[in-house]
Every structure is written in structure tokens, then in C-alpha cells.
C-alpha positions in Angstrom: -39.4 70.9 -109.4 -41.0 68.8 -106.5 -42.2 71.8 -104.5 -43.4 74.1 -107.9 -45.8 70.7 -108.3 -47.2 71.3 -105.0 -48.1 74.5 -105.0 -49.9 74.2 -108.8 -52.3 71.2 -107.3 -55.8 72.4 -106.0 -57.3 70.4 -103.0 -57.1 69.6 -99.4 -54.8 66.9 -97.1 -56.4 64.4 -95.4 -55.8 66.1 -92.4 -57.5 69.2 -93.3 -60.5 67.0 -94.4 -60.9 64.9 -91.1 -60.5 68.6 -89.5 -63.1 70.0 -91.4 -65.2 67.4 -90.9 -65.0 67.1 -87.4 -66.0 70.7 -87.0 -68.8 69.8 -89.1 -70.0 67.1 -86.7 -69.1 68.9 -83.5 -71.6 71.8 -85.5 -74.5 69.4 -86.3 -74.6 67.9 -83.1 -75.0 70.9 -81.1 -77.6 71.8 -83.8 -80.0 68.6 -83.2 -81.3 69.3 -79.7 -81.6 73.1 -80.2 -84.0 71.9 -83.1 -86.3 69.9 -81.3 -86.6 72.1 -78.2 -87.9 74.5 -80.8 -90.1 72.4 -82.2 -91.4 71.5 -79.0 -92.0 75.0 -78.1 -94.1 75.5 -81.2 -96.1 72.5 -80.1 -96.6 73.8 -76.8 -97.6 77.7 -77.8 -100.0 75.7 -80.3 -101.6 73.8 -77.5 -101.8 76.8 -75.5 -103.2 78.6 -78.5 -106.0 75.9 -79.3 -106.9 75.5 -75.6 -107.0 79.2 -75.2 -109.9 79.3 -78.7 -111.5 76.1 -77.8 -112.4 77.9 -73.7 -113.3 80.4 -75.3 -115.7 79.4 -77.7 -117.3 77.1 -74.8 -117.6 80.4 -72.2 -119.1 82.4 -75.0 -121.7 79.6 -76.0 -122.3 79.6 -71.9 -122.7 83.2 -71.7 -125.0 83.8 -74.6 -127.1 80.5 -73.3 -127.1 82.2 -70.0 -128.5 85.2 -71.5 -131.3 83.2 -73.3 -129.8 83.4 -76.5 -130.6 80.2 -77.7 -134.1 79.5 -76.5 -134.8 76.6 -74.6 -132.3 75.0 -73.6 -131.5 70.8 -72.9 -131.8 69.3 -69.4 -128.9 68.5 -67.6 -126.4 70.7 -70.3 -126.4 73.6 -67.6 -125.9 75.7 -70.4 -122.5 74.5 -72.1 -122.6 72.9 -75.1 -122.9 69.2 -75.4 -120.2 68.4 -77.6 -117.5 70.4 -79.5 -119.0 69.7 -82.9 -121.9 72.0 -81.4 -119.2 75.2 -81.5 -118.4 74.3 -84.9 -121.9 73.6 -86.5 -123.7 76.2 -85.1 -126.3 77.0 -82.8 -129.7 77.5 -84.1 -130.7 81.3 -83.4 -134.9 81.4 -82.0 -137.0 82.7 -84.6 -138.4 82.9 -87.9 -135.0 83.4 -90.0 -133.4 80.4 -88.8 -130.2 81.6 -88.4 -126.9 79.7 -87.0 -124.1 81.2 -84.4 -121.0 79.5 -85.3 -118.7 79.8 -82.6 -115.3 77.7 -83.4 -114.8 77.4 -87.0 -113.2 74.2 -86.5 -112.0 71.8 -83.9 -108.1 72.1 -84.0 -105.9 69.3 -84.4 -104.1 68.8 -80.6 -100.2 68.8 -81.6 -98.9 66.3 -79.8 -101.5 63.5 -80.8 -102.1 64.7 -84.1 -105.8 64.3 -84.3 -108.9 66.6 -83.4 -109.7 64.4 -80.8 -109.7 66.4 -77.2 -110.0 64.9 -73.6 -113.1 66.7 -72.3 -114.6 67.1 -68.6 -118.0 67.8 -67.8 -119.1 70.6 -65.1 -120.8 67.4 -63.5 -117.1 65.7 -63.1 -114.7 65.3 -60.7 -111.9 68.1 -61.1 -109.5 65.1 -61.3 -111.4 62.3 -63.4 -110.1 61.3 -66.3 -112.8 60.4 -68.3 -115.9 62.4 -69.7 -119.4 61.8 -68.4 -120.9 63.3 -71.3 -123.9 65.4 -69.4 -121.8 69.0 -71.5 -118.3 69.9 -72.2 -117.3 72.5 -69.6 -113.3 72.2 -70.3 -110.9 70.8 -73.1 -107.6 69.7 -72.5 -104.9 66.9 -74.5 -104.8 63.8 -74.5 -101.0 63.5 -74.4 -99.5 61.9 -71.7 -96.0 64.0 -72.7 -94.1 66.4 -70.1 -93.8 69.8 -70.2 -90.0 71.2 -70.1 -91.5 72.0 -66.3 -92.6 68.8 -65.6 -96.2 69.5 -65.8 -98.1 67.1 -67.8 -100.0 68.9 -71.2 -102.9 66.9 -70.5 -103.0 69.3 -67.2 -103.0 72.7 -69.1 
């Protein structure tokens, strides 16, 4: 009678539940770092992304000042823009229409700092300063002070 009891009850042993539970932990845990080295990848090709939009923005606003695009031009900008918010408000076209280039649609937010706030160098800097003298943006790069997975820092990119 003892054994047909048994076999009519649904559920699991204790054994089978610290089992299942291990696995379970044993599972998660090997989950955990896997997720953050892909969320740190996404960070990175974001950076890499925004970098890549904001230099590009910058060398077309140099090239079409270059070209006399934008009419007379400030002294001591050497033809880059002066600030980022220039990219993004637009440049006032010479003549009677008034019309604005917009080159950046928006300053992207850096994702590692979480703000829109960018470490810029002028073209008058030192290649290794790390502060902005403000004469023109020439390059863009983070303001983290994070490693790359190659030990390169992102403020370097």
C-alpha cells in the first residue's frame, strides 16, 4: 500500500530540488559576465558610431568652409566650427534667402558618461593636452576615463 502511495503523489525530493537548483545557479552565473561584455560592446560600437558622425560633420563643415561656402569666415577658427552646437544649428548660407546647412542633427549622448557633453581639442592644441583651448573644435573624443577590453583608454579613440 506504502509504495502504490508513492507513485500517486506529484512533486520533487529535496534532492532533486537542491539539483535543479544548483544547475540553475551554475546557469545564471555563467550568464552574468557574458551579459555585460555585451553590453559593453554596444557601448563601444556606439562610441565608435557617434565619434565616427560627429568627425564627420566637423571635416564636412571644414571642407565646405574651405571651399568658401559660408562667406567670411571668424579669425582664428581656421575654418572648423567653433563649437558643436554650430553642426547642429546650422550654418548660415551667404545670400538673400537666408538659408541654414545643418550638419549633425544632434549632438549624441557619449555612452559611457551618459551626457552630450564631449572632450574637444582644438587644431591649435597639443596632440596630447587634455583640455580645450576653445580657438575651434578640430576633434571630439569621451570623456570616460574607462578601458577598452584592449587596454586602450575610450577617451583615446
Amino acid at each position: 500500500m506504502e509504495t502504490r502511495r508513492r507513485k500517486n503523489q506529484r512533486g520533487m525530493t529535496l534532492v532533486e530540488l537542491v539539483v535543479a537548483f544548483t544547475i540553475l545557479i551554475t546557469l545564471s552565473a555563467m550568464a552574468v559576465p557574458m551579459a555585460r561584455s555585451r553590453v559593453r560592446s554596444e557601448h563601444e560600437r556606439e562610441l565608435r558610431y557617434d565619434l565616427r558622425d560627429m568627425r564627420l560633420a566637423i571635416d564636412k563643415y571644414k571642407d565646405l568652409c574651405d571651399a568658401a561656402y559660408f562667406g567670411q569666415i571668424k579669425a582664428g577658427t581656421d575654418c572648423y566650427p567653433e563649437s558643436l552646437d554650430i553642426l547642429v544649428e546650422g550654418v548660415k548660407m551667404p545670400g538673400p534667402d537666408g538659408k541654414k546647412l545643418y550638419l549633425l542633427r544632434k549632438v549624441p549622448v557619449d555612452p559611457f558618461t551618459h551626457t552630450a557633453e564631449w572632450a574637444l581639442r582644438s587644431d591649435q592644441d597639443e596632440p596630447t593636452a587634455q583640455s580645450w583651448g576653445g580657438q575651434n573644435v578640430f576633434d571630439v573624443h569621451s570623456k570616460t576615463m574607462e578601458k577598452a577590453g584592449d587596454g586602450s583608454n575610450y577617451s583615446d579613440w
